[in-house]
N, C-alpha and C positions, 0 to 999 in steps of 0.2 A: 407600450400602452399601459394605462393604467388597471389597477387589480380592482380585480370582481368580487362582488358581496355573494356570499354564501349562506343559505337561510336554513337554520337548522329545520328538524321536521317537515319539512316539503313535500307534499305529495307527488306520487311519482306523474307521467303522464303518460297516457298511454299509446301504445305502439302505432305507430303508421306503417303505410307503406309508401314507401319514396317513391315522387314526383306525384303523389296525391296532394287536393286540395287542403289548403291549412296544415303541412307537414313541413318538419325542418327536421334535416338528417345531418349529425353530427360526424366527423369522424376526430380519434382523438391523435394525437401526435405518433409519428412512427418512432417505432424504439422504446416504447414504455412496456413496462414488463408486465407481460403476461398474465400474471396474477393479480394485478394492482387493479382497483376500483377505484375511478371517479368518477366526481357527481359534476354534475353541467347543471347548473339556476337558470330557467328561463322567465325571463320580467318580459312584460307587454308594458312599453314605455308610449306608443300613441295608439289611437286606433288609424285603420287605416280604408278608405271609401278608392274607389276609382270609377269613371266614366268610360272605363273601357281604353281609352286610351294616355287617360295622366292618372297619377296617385297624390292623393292630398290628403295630410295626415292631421289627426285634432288630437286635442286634448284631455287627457282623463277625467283633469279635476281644474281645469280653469290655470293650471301653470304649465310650465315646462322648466328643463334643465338651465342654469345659468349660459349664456349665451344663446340662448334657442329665443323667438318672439313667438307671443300671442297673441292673435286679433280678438277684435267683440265679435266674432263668428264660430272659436273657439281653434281657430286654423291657424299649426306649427309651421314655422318658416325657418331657414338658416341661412344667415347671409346679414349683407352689412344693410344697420337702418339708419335712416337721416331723417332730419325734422322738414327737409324741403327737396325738391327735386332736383338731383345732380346729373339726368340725362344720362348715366350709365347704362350700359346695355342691360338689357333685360326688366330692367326697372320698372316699380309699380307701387302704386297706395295702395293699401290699405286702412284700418283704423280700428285704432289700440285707446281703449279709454275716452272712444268719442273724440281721440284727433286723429288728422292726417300723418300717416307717418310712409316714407319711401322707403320699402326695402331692394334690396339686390342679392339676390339668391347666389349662394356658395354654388359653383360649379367642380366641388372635388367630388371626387368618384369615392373617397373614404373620411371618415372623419379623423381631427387631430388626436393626439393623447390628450388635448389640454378639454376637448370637446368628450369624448370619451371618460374623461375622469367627471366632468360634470353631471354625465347619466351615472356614473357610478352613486354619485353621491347624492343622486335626484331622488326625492323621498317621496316620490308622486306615483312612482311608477308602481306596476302590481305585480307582482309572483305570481305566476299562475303554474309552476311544475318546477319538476326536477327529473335527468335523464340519467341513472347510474352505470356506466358502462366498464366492461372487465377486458383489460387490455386493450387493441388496436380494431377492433370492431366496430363499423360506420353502423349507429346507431340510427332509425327513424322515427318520430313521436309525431302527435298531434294536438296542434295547440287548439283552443276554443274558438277563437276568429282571427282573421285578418288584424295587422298591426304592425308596428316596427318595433322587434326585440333585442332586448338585450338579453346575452347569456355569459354567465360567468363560469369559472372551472377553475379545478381544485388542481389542476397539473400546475399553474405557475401563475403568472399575475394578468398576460395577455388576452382578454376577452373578445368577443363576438358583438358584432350588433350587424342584425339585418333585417329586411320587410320582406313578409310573403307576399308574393302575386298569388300562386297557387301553393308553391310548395319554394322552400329553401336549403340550399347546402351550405353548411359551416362546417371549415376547417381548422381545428383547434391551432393559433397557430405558434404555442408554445414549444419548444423544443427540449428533450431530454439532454442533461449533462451526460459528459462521460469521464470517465476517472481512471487513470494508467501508474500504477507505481511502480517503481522500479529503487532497487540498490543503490546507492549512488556515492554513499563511503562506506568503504571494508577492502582489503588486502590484495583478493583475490575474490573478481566480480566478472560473471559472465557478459559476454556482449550484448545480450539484450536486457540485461539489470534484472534478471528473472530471479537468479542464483547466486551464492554467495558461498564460500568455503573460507571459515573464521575460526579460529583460536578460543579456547574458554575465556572469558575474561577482556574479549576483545569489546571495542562498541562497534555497531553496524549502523550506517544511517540512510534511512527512508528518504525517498521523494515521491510525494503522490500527486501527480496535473489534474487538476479539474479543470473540463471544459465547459465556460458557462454556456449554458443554454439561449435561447428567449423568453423572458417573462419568468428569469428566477426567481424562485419564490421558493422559503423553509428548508434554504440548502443545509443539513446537517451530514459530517465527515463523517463515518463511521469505523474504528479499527482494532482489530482484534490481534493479540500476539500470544501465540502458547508460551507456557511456564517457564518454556527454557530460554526464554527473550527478558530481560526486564527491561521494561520502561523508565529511559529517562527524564520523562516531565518537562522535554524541551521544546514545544512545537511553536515552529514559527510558522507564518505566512507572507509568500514572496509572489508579485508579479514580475516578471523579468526578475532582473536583480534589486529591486526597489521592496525593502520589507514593507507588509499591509499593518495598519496601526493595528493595533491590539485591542482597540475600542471598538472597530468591526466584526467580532464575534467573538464567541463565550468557547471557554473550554471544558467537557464535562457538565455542561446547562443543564440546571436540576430539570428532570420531566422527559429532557431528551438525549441524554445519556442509558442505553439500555444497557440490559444486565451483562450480555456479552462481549459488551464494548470495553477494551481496555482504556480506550478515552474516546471522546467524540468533539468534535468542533464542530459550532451553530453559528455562521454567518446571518448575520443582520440584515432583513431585508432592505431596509435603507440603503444600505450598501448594495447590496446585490444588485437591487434596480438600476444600480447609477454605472454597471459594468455592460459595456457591449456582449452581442452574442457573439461567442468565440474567443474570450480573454479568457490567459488560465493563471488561476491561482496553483501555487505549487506551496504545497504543505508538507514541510520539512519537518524532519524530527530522528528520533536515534534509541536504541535499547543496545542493553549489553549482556554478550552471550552467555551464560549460564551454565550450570553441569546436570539440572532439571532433566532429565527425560532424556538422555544422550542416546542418540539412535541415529541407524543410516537412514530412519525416515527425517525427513529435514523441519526444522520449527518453522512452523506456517504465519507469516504476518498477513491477513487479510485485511482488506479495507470496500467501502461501496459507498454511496451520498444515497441518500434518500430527499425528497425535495416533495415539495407542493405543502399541500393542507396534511398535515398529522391524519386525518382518520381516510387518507384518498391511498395507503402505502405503496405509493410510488419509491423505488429505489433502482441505483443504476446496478448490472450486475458487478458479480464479488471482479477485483484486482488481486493477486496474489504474490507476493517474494518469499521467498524462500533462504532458508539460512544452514549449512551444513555443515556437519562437523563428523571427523574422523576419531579413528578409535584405533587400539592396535593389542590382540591378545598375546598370549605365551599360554603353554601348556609344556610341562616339565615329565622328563621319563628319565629311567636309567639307560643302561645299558639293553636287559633284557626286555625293553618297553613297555615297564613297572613304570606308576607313579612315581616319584621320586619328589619328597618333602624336602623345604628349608633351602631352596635356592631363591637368591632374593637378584631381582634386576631391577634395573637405569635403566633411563634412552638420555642418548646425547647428541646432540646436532655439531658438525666440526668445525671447525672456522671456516670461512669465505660463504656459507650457507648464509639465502636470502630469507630474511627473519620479518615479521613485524616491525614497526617500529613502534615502541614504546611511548615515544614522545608525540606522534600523531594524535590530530584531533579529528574523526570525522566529522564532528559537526562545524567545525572552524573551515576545514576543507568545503564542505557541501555550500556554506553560506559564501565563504570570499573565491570560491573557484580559480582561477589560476592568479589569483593574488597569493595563492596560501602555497608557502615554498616548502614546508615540512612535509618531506619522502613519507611515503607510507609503510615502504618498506627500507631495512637498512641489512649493509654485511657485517657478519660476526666475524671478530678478530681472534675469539680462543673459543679453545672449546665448551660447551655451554651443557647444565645437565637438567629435566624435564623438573618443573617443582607444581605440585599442585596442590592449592590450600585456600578456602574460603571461596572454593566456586571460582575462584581465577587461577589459568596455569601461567606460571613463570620459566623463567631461566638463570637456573645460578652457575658460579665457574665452580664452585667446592663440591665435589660428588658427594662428600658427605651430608651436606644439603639437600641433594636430591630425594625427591619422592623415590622410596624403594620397596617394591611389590612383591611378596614372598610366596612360593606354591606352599600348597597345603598337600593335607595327606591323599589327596586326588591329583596332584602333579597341578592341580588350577592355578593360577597367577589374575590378578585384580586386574581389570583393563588399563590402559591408559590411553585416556579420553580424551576429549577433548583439543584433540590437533587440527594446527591447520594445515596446508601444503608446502613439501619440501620433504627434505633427504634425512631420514635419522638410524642412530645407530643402538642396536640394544647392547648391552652391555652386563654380563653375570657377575655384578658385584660381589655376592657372598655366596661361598660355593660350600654345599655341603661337607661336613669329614668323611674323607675317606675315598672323596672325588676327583674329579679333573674339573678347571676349569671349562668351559664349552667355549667356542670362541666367537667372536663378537659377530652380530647379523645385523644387514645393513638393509632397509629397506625404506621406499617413498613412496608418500600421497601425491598423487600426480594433481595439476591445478587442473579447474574447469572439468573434470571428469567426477561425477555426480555418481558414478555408478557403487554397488555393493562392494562388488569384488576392488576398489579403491578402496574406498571409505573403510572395511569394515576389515583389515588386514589380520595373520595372525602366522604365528610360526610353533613348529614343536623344536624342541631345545631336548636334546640327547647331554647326559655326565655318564664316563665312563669309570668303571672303580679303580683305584690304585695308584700309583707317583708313576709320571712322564718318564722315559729313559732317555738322555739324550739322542738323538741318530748319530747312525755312522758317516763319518766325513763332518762332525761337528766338533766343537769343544771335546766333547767325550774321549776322541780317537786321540785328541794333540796329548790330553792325559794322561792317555796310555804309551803313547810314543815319549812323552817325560819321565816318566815312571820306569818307562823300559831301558830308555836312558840311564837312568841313573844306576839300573842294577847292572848292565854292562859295565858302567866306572866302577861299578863296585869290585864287582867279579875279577877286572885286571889290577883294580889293587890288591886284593886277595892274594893274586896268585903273584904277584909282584913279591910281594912280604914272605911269602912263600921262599920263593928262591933265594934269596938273603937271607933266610935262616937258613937253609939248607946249607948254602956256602961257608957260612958261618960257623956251621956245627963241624 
């Protein structure tokens, strides 16, 4: 149907009680939220007389709506007229302008959008109130008399028109969108697109469904990302797999862009009207993970639409994804379980471990869907060591490369952040003088497990003081059995040389 005029400053009208004379009880749409206030215009478009058993309606001021007739009696008709008799049922003269004219009364039970749009724009009609109601509350007012009204409403563009006998009910019959996002490119992604467990440096990509309503109207996208997401500036809009031109709504629209909004998209009502109830735009887009705020609380991407007239704050509730990222500490002692300064560690992942792929695009992936052949994850062939530099972590083969985190005089070690899931290894590259090396500790972020005790992993790392002595039954022993060796050769030559001099002398 077509949208309703809304008249600023309108007096309110006052309360009825339903099924009283001259009353009409609204009720608004289910599923609008709570808080939200709109206003309902109610226009008196004819007056309206009855005999008790038909209703025939006149005119305000000598016109009516484009396709409505008026006779020289002042009496509104709808339905087809002809300048001579066609014998149609129901048929009957009248006279318009002092001639005979035949009409044939519309026998629909509702009127068209095209009829509908014409009281819209009928400039005849009067205002006589406004109903303001807060949430899903069947309102009742009282209009001044008898007539056939129109009422318009702030929830979307589908309006009301009906005549009191005594009293009437109108059912707003716009419907609330609804909006579901979900994860839909990143690595490792729960089954219901809620959660995500991603790499610094990685990109994550959004998919939000909106479901159009009836009688859309001032759809604007709304979406929020915390610090540790940055936004990529790339939203598109897709019905099915078909992109929506980009001349259908604005990005960031000055006025309706709010403060909290990391972007917002304003669909054009033009457009909107022309979408059935129940087609969903799906609004794609993508940020990349960050080293901002790294915690096992997860970066919150939120989103909601808001819709109707700007001062009615209609919005759908929040949608929420989630983004998470691991961490992994060290704490260094000696021996006697003293802090212990100046041990500096790696992590290394080992070959065959399932890694990121570097060369992935989630947004190429989220757009072409199983056109798009590039793995998102790939196997390492050598072993690779943790690099973290510019808010993005890497993998290089040279440990001298590696990001290397050294305890201080509190035995503390710098976290390292920003992991995603899978098996790694720490490794005590520089070990204090006068130490042991500590040996290497191997531990994984499990996928799909969101919890602390994952995410948030850590280990204490014991250096004992002094040089390694080989064990017995090692190298050490074959040493001693050489060395022993040779002093028995020795010993029988000794005494070999011995005896030939003796003989000798």
């Amino acid at each position: 149907m077509s949208m309703g005029i809304t008249a600023a400053f309108a007096a309110a009208l006052p309360e009825g009680t339903a099924g009283a004379d001259k009353t009409i009880t609204i009720t608004p749409p289910s599923g609008v939220d709570a808080n939200a206030t709109n206003t309902y215009t109610v226009y008196k478009v004819f007056a309206a007389t009855t005999d008790g058993t038909a209703i025939s309606y006149k005119s305000l001021d000598g016109t009516a709506p484009e396709g409505f007739t008026v006779d020289d009696a002042n009496n509104v008709y709808l339905g087809t007229v002809s300048d001579s008799a066609t014998g149609a049922t129901g048929e009957f003269a009248i006279q318009v302008s002092g001639a005979t004219k035949y009409i044939t009364p519309t026998t629909a039970s509702e009127l068209t959008a095209a009829q509908i749009a014409a009281i819209a724009a009928y400039t005849g009609k009067v205002e006589v109130g406004t109903v303001t109601i807060t949430g899903t509350t069947a309102t009742t007012v009282t209009v001044p008399d008898f007539g056939y009204y129109y009422i318009s409403t702030t929830t979307g563009t589908v309006v009301s028109i009906d005549s009191t006998h005594k009293s009437a009910d109108v059912a707003d019959k716009n419907t609330v969108p609804k909006v579901d996002k979900k994860i839909t490119g990143a690595t490792s992604i729960d089954e219901n697109g809620k959660k995500a467990l991603a790499q610094v440096g990685t990109d994550v990509t959004y998919t939000a469904e909106i479901t159009v309503g009836t009688g859309a109207k001032g759809y604007i996208f709304h979406d929020t990302m915390e610090t540790g997401l940055t936004y990529k500036n790339d939203v598109k809009v897709y019905i099915g797999e078909t992109e929506v031109a980009a001349t259908n709504y604005e990005i960031n629209k000055e006025g309706d862009k709010l403060a909290t909004d990391t972007f917002s998209v304003s669909f054009k009502d033009d457009y909107t009207k022309t979408l059935a109830s129940g087609t969903v735009l799906k609004v794609v887009y993508s940020a990349t993970v960050n080293d901002d705020a790294i915690t096992v609380d997860p970066l919150n991407n939120t989103c909601y639409v808001s819709y109707g007239d700007k001062n009615s704050n209609n919005k759908t509730p929040t949608s929420e994804a989630d983004v998470y990222e691991a961490k992994f500490t060290v704490t260094k002692k000696d021996g006697n379980g003293d802090p212990l300064e100046g041990a500096g560690f790696v992590i290394s992942r080992a070959a065959g471990s399932t890694v990121p792929n570097p060369d992935y695009d989630a947004d190429a992936a989220a757009e072409q869907g199983d056109a798009y052949t590039v793995p998102a994850t790939i196997t390492t062939t050598t072993t690779e060591y943790y690099k973290i530099e510019g808010k993005v972590v890497s993998w290089v083969t040279d440990i001298e490369q590696a990001t290397e985190y050294t305890s201080n005089k509190d035995g503390e070690v710098q976290a390292f952040t920003g992991l995603a899931n899978g098996t790694y290894t720490l490794v005590e590259k520089t070990v204090p003088t006068g130490y042991n090396k500590a040996a290497d500790y191997e531990f994984t972020i499990a996928e799909h497990n969101y919890e602390a005790s994952n995410l948030e992993q850590s280990t204490e790392v014991i250096n004992n003081q002094g040089s390694t002595l080989p064990s017995t039954g090692g190298i050490g022993t074959t040493i001693f059995y050489v060395v022993g060796s040779i002093l028995v050769v020795a010993a029988g030559v000794l005494l070999i040389t011995k005896k030939r001099m003796s003989r000798e002398g």
